[in-house]
Phi, psi and omega in degrees: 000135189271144171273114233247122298206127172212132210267126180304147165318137207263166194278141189232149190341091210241146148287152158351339272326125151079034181276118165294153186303148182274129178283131171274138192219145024283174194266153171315319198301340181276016143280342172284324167311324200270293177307320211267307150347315189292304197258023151305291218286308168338281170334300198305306212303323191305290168333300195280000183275311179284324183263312182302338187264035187212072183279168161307162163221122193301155158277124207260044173284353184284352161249026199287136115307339208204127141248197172153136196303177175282194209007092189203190183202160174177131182245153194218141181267140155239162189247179189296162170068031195215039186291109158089003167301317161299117186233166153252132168239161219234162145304316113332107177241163225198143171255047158204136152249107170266061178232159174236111176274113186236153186279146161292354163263021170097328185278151226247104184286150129293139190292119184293076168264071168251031173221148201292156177282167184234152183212120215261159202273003162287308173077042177264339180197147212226132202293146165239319167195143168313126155293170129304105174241001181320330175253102173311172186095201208227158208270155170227160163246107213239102185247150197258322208271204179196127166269124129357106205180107184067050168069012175205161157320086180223164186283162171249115190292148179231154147192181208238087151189218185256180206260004166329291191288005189263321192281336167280351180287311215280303155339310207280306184312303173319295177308341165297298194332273179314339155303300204312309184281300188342312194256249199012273186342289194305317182294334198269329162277328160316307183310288185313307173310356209249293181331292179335287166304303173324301199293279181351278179356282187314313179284328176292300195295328179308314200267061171228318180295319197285331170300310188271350154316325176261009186262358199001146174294159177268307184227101188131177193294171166294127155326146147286174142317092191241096185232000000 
């Protein structure tokens, strides 16, 4: 009687000896990347909060058409398209403008003060109000009163001209704001997306190793890791 033939057992699986752990990546450093993205743009936005939002403000007499003391007049021409181009600015600053502003067809404008005040870094003149400039030709301005100053009388100088250095001050100030907020924000998510992914990545390639650690390849050591 024959003895029925049994395939010797196959050899099991054995690791490396002394195989080193495979490094998982991406590497940590890129959670110090993630902080340091964070506390850059934090930084930046703070610098531009404090210093950017403190623009110059020009003197804006190199555009006056027209000056001229209180209780006096003084006419200045506009031209077509040029609504809200014109402003008065005063030498003195006064929370009351005792002046009148007439249209060239004679009718008695209101004084525009819809914006904070402005003040050239000098400090000669100081914004009091937007004009009504919608009807081209030409406008006149008529201030009445006399101010108290240094213990006497004097008139308070008026002028007449445009709001260019007040809308580029006003611009400059803006872009500070919105800068200011703005780059925090980005940094604090960018920063977080950086984390995120790194943290994910890391926990996913960790759990593929520990899988295939208990899994050995059948013939032979564990592959490195190349993730």
């Amino acid at each position: 009687m024959s003895t029925p033939h049994v395939p010797p057992p196959a050899p099991r699986a054995t690791a490396a000896p002394n195989t080193p752990a495979p490094e998982i990546r991406p590497r940590t450093l890129w959670y110090w990347v993630a902080a340091s993205v964070l506390v850059l743009c934090l930084a930046a936005g703070t610098c531009i909060l404090v210093f950017g939002t403190s623009p110059e403000r020009p003197n804006p007499s190199p555009g006056f058409q027209a000056e001229f003391d209180g209780e006096s007049s003084a006419t200045f021409e506009v031209g077509e398209g040029e609504s809200r181009d014109w402003a008065l600015y005063s030498a003195r600053s006064t929370d009351v403008v005792p002046c009148e502003h007439r249209s060239p067809s004679g009718e008695s404008l209101e004084l525009l003060a819809d914006r904070y005040s402005y003040q050239s870094d000098d400090g000669e003149w100081e914004y009091v109000a937007t004009l009504d400039t919608r009807e081209p030709g030409t406008h006149r301005i008529t201030c009445s009163a006399s101010m108290v100053w240094g213990g006497g009388s004097a008139t308070t100088p008026y002028a007449v001209g445009g709001v260019d250095v007040v809308r580029s001050a006003d611009a400059q100030l803006g872009l500070g704001v919105v800068s200011g907020i703005l780059i925090p924000m980005v940094g604090f998510f960018a920063g977080l997306i950086i984390f995120l992914v790194t943290l994910i990545t890391r926990l996913s390639r960790k759990a593929d190793l520990r899988r295939r650690q208990q899994h050995p390849w059948p013939h032979g050591p564990v592959p490195p890791y190349r993730g």
